[in-house]
C-alpha positions in Angstrom: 0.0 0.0 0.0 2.8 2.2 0.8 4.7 1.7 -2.1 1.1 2.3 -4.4 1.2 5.4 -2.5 4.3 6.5 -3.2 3.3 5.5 -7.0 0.3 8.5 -6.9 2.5 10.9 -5.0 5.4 11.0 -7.5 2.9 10.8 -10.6 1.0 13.9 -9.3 4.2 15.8 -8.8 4.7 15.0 -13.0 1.6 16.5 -13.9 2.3 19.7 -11.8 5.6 20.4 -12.6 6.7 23.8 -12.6 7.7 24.1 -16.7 3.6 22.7 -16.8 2.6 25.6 -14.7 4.4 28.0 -16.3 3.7 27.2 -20.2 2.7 30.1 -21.7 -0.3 30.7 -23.5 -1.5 32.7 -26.7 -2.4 35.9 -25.1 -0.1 35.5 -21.9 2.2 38.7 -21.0 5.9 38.8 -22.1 6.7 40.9 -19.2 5.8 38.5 -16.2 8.3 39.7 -13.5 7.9 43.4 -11.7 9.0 46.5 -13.1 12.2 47.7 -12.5 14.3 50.4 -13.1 18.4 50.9 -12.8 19.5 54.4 -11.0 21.4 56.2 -13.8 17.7 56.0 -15.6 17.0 59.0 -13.1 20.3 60.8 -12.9 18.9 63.9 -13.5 16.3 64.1 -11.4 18.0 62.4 -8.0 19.5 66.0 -8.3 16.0 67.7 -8.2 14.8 65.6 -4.7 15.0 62.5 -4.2 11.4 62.6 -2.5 10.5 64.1 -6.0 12.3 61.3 -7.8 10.2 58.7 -6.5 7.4 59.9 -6.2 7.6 60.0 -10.2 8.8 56.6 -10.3 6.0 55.7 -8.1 3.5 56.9 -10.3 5.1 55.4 -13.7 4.5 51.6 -11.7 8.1 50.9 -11.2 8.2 48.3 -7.7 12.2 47.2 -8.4 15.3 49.5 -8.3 19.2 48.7 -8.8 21.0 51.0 -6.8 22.6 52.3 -3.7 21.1 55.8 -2.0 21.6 59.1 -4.2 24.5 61.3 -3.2 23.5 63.2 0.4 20.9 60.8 1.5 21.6 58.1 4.1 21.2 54.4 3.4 18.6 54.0 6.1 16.5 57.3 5.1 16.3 56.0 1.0 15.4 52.6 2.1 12.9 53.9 4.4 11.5 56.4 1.2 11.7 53.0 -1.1 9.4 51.3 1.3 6.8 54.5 1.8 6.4 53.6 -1.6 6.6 50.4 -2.4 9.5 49.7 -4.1 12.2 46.9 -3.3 15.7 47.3 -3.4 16.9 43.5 -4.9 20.3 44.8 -6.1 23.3 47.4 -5.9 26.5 47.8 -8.1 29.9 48.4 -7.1 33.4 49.5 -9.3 35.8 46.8 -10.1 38.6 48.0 -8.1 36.7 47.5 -4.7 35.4 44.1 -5.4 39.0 43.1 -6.4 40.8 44.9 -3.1 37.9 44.4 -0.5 34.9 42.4 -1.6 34.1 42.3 2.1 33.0 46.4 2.1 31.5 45.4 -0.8 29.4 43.3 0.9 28.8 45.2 4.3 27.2 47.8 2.1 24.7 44.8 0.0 23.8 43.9 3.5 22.8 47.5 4.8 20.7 48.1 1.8 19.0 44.8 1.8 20.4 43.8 -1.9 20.7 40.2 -2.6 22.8 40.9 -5.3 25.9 43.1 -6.4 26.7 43.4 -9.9 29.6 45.2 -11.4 29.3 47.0 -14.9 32.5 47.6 -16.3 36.1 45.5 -16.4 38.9 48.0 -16.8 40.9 47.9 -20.1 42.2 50.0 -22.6 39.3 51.5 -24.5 37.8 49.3 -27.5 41.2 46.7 -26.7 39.6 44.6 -24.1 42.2 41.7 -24.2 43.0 37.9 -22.6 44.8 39.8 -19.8 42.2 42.2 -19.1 39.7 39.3 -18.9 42.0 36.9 -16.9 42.2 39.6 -14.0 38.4 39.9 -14.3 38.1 36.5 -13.4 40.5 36.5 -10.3 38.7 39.1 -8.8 35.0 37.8 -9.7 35.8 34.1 -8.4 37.2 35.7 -5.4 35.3 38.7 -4.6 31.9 36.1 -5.4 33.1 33.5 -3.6 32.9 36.3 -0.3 29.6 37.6 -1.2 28.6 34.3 -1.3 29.9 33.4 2.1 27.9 36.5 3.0 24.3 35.9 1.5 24.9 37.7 -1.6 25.3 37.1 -5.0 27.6 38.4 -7.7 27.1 39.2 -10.9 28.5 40.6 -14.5 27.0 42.9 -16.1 28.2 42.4 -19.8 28.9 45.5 -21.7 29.5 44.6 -25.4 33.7 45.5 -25.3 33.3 41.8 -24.0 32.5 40.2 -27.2 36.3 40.5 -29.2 37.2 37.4 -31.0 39.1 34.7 -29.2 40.0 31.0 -29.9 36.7 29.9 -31.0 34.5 32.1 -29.3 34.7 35.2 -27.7 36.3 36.7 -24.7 32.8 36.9 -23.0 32.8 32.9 -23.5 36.4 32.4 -22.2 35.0 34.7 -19.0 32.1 32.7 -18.4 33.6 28.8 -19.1 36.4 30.3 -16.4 34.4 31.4 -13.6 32.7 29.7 -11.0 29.1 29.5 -11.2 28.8 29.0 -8.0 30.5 32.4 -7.4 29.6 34.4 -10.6 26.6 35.2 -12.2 25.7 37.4 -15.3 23.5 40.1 -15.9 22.9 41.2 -19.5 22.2 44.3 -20.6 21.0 43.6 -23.7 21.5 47.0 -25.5 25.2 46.9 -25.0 25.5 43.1 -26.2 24.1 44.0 -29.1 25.9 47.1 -29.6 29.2 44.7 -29.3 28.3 42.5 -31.6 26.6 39.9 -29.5 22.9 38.0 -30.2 20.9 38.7 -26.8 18.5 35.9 -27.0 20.9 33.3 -28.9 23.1 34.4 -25.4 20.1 33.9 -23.1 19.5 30.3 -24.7 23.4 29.0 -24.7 24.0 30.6 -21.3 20.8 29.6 -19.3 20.7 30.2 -15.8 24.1 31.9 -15.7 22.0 34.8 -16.1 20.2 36.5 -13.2 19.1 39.5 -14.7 18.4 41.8 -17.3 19.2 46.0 -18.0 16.6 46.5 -20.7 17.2 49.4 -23.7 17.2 49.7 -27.0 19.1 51.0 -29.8 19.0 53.3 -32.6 18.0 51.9 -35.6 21.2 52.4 -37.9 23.5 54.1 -35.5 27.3 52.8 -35.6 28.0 49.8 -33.5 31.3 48.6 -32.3 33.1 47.1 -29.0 34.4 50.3 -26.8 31.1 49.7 -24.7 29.9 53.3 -25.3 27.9 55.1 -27.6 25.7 58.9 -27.3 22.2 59.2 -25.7 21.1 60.3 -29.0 20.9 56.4 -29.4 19.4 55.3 -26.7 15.4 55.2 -28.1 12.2 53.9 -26.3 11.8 50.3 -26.2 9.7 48.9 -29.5 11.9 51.7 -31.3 15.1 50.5 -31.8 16.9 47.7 -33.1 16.4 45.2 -30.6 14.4 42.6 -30.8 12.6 42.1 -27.3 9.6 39.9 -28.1 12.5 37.2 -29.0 14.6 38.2 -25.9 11.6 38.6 -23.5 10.6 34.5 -24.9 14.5 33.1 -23.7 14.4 35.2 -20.5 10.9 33.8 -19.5 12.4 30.0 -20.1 15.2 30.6 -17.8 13.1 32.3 -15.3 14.7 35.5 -14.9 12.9 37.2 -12.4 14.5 40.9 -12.5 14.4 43.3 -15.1 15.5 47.0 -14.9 14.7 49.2 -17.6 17.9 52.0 -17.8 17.4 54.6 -20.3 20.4 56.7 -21.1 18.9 58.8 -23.7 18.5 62.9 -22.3 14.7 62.6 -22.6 14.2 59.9 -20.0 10.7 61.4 -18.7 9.1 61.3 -21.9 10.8 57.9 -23.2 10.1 56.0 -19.8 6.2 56.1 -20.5 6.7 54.7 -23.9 8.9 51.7 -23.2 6.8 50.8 -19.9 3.6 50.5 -22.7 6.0 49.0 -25.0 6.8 46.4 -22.6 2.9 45.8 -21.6 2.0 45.8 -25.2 3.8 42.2 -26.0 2.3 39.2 -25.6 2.7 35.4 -26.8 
């Protein structure tokens, strides 16, 4: 009887499987995790009040930010004007230099603003020359500086910007960082914008990658602008979502299969009040 029982249990758990619960259906959303936003979306207006701030970013819908408190306001006060509003705090940044020399402050400072995960944006290197070396000191520091976030509750990750993607054996540099750090230690963020702008395929990157990723910077680019691998480019091409090049119905799709659960729109175009309303529709808009 036991054993019959057993039998029902473990058949039941195959019809309810999580991929069953979550199939998608025609109609479904594409955006099906809150709306977040990165801090350098609201540059400009941190410098107006940051009571003023977010109370705007209240009102556009946004519940997730990816930050640390705006210059003059104390980590305890912004948390405190996140919460009043209803916005979460699920992860910070910090520079490459203090991960690599004291990954410990690093974490501290996760740990006061609630964060469960620091990511770091840029890997220092000679502009549009990222090279082996620059990427085999990335990967010291992110196996080590991870590994100590880990051992604190926190988790690391890359946040590819597009320099990343110069030829190498029979990849890229962005493979040989990935196949050479610890996934238990280091995990990826991809803005999607900038992997494009460097020559990369977002969703083809989503798909071979899997749940390496934790996360996704969402923005779109310029239809014909100039692309290359220096990992910058003018706000005249940053464009709404829906506008640019980027195809997001296809990167939305792979991010949903891997079960991404952040995403933080950053718009780094000079219009970001006007844009913000149109990507956030954009984003609504799609559907399966």
């Amino acid at each position: 009887m036991k054993n019959i029982l057993t039998l029902l249990i473990l058949s039941l758990a195959w019809i309810i499987t999580p991929s069953e619960t979550k199939a998608q259906k025609k109609g479904d959303p594409m955006l099906q995790v809150p709306l977040g936003f990165a801090s350098y979306t609201f540059r400009n207006q941190w410098k107006k009040g940051v009571p003023e701030a977010l109370d705007i970013i209240q009102q556009m819908g946004f519940t997730e930010f990816e930050g640390g408190a705006p210059q003059g306001v104390s980590v305890e006060d912004f948390k405190k004007m996140l919460a009043d509003r209803g916005i979460s705090l699920p992860s910070t940044g910090t520079g490459f230099e203090q991960l690599e020399s004291d990954p410990q402050a690093v974490a501290d400072r996760a740990k006061a603003l609630g964060a469960k995960y620091v990511m770091c944006a840029w890997i220092p290197h000679q502009r549009g020359q990222f090279s082996k070396a620059d990427a085999d000191r990335a990967i010291k520091a992110f196996n080590e500086g991870g590994k100590v976030l880990k051992d604190n509750g926190i988790i690391f990750k890359y946040h590819v910007h597009g320099y990343e993607f110069q030829p190498y054996g029979k990849g890229t540099l962005f493979d040989y960082l990935v196949e050479n750090t610890d996934p238990d230690y280091v995990s990826l963020q991809m803005d999607v914008m900038w992997t494009h702008f460097g020559g990369g395929d977002p969703a083809a990157l989503l798909k071979k990658y899997g749940k390496r990723w934790v996360s996704l910077h969402l923005k779109d680019f310029r239809k014909g602008a100039p692309k290359d691998m220096t990992g910058l480019t003018g706000p005249e091409n940053d464009v709404p979502l829906g506008q640019g090049e980027l195809d997001f119905p296809a990167i939305l799709r792979e991010a949903n299969k891997i079960a991404i659960k952040h995403m933080f729109i950053e718009d780094e175009g000079d219009h970001e009040l006007e844009a913000l309303p149109k990507s956030i529709a954009y984003l609504k808009s799609l559907r399966y």
